[in-house]
N, C-alpha and C positions, 0 to 999 in steps of 0.2 A: 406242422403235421407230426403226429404223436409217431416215429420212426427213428429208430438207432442208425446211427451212421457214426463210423469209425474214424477216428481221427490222429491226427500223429502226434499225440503225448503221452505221460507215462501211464496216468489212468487207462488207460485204451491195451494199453500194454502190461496190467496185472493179471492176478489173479481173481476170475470173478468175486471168491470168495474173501477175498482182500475188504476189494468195493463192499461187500454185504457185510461186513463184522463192522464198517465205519458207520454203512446207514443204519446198519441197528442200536450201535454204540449212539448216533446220533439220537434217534425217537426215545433212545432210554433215557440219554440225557432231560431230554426237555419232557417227559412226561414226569419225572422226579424233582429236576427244576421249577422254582413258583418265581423266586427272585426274578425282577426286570431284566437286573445287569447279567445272570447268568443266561437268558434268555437272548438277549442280545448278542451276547459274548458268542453264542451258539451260533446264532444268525449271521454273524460275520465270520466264522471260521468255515458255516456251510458255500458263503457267498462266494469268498474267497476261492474256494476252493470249486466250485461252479464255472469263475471266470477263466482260473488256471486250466481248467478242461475244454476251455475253448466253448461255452456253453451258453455265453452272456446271450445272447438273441432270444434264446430258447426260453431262459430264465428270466426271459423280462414279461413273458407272455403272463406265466404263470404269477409273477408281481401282480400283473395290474388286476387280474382276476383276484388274488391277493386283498387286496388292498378294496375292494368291492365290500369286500365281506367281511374286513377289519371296520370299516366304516358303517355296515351295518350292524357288526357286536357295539361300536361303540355309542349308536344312535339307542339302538333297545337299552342296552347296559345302564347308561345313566340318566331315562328318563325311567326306568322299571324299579331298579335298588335306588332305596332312598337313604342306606344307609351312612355312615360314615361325618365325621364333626366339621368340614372343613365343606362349610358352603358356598360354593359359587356362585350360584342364581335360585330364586325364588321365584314360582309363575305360579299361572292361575288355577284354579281347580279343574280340570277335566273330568267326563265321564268313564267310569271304572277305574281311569290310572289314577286318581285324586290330585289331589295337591302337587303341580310339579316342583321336587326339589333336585336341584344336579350338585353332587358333593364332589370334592375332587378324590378322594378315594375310589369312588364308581368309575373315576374318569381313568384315572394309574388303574386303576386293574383290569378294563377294558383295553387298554392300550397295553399291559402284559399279556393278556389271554391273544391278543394281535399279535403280539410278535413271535407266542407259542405256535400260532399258526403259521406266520409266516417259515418257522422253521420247521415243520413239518413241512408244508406245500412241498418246499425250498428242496428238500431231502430227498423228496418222492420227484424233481423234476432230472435229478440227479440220477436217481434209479434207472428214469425212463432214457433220459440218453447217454447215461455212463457206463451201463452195463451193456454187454450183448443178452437178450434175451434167450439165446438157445442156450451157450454156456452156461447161464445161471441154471436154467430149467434143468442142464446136463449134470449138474452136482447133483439132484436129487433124483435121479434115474432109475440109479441102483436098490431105489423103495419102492420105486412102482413107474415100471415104463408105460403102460398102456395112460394113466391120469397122467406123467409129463407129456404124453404124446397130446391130449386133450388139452391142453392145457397151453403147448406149444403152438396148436393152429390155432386155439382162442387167440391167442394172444397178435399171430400174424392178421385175422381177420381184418381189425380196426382198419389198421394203415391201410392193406391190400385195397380194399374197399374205397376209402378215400383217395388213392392211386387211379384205383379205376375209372372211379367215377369223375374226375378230373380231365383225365384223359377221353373219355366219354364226351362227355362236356364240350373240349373244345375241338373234338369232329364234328359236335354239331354242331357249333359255332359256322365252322369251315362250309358247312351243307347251307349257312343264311337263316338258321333254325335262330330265333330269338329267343332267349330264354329267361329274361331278364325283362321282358316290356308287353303291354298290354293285360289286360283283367289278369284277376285271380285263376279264373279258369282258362284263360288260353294259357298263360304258367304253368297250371296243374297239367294239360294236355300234352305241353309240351314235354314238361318231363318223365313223360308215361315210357316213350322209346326207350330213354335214360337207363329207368327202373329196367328194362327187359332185358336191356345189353345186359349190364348189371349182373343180374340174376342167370343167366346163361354165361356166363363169363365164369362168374362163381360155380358155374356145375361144372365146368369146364375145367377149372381149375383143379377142383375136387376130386374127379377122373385121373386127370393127371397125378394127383399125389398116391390114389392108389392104387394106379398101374408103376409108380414108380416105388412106394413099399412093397408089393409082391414082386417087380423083379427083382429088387435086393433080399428077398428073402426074409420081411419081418416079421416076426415071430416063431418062424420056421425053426430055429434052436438058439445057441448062446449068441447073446448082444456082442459085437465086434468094436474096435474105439478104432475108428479114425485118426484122431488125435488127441492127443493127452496135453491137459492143462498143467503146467510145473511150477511151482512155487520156485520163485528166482529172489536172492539176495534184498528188492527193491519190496516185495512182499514181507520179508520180514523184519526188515525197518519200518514200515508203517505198521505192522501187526504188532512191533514192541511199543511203538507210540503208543496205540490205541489202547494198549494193555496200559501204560503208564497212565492215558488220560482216564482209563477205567478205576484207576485206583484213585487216582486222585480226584475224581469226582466223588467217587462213595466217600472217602474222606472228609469233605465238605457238606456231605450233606449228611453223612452222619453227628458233624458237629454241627450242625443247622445253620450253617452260614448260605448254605443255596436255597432258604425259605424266605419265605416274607410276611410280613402280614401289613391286608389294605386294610383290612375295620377292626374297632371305630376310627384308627388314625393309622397315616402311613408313618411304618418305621424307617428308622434313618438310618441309612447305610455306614458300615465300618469299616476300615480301614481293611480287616482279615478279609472280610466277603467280597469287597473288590478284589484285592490280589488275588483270591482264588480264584473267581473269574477269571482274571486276566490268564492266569497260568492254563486253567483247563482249555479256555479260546485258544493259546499259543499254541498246546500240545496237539489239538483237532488242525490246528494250520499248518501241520508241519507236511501232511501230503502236499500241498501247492506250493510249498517250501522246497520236495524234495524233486516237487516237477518243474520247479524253474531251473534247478542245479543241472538236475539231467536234459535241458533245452539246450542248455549254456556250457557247458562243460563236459568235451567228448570223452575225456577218459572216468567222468562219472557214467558217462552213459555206456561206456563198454563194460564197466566193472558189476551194475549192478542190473 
């Protein structure tokens, strides 16, 4: 269930804005990115740092959905582009697609533009349960409360809902309510109840949020803080990282060592463009690096 739930490591315990400059830094990377090996390189610093969050369940859902749709780029990709010198099979003429040729350049670049994906998905699953959604939404307040506010129910709705309706669900269960057997339309009938809880639940709820903004007073005069988010020591160590890996990404890819090229033939990797890789991947590992230390090590974790 797409839901934030807070956990005891150090990601849980920054800054949200910490978390938002790495997945930003991460989407920049891999849309600048074409090289496989920087691609990958990204894909395992995001992984890594997924499972260090305590996250692996989560991010396996979002894998296998992944990996659907990697297998679908790769089926279109190299029966479509015929391009590329390095043939691997020859078939027969079909209607509209002509002549099937599958070259292995089609094949390596559909299996990059996959792994582009999988880094993004990867990024965005990170988003969804690394961050607290209020605090993120709370940075940008100070431009327009009434659109966070908008923004902020949107965003509870999904889960609230699948919550509910769960819940819903297995009352009826409890009342002998089948929900699961017999026609299409005893199914349909039966989850008609379902749908009404539902939607009175939701007005319900609704009521309740705006009897509980007007008794606090919302929009009545100046915004009040609760609590304040503080940039702590552990914040900007990974904010110096990120700035390092920023630099030394544009670095690479201003010498074009983070590019590639699949047609007409794949180019062969060199010695600099690996190392780069490898360095930019290290420097993006260095948050699940700096949350194993502070698991392991009490007086890291007093200090920063």
């Amino acid at each position: 269930m797409l839901m934030y739930r807070e956990k005891n490591n150090l990601f849980y315990k920054l800054h949200p804005l910490t978390n938002l400059l790495y997945i930003s830094l991460i989407l920049f990377f891999s849309f600048i990115f074409s090289s496989p090996i920087y691609l990958l390189g990204l894909f395992i610093s995001v992984g890594l740092v997924i499972i260090s969050s305590e996250n692996l369940s989560e991010w396996r859902g979002y894998l296998k959905f992944s990996l659907i749709l990697i297998a679908i780029i790769i089926v279109v990709n190299v029966i479509i582009v015929k391009a590329g010198s390095t043939v691997l099979y020859r078939g027969p003429r079909l209607p509209v697609l002509g002549r099937i040729r599958i070259t292995m350049e089609a094949l390596i670049y559909a299996v990059g533009m996959g792994i582009r994906l999988l880094v993004v998905i990867s990024i965005f699953c990170f988003y969804t349960y690394g961050i607290h959604p209020d605090k993120l939404l709370k940075l940008f307040s100070r431009w327009g409360n009434k659109s966070v506010l908008v923004i902020t129910l949107s965003t509870r709705l999904f889960p609230l809902m699948i919550s509910d309706y769960k819940r819903i669900s297995e009352v009826q269960r409890c009342r002998g309510v089948k929900l699961n057997t017999g026609s299409l339309w005893n199914k349909a009938k039966n989850m008609i109840p379902i749908y009404n809880v539902l939607l009175l639940s939701s007005l319900e709820r609704s009521f309740q949020i705006a009897e509980s903004m007007y008794a606090r007073g919302y929009g009545s005069g100046k915004r009040s803080i609760y609590k304040r988010e503080l940039f702590r020591p552990r914040d900007f160590l990974i904010i110096i990282s990120l700035f390092l890996a920023f630099v030394v990404g544009v670095f690479v890819f201003l010498r074009g060592w983070s590019s590639y090229i699949y047609y007409p033939k794949l180019q062969s990797f060199s010695l600099k463009e690996t190392m780069g890789a490898f360095v930019v991947s290290f420097i993006l590992t260095f948050p699940a690096l700096l949350n194993w230390g502070w698991q392991r090590c009490k007086i890291l974790k007093l200090k920063i």
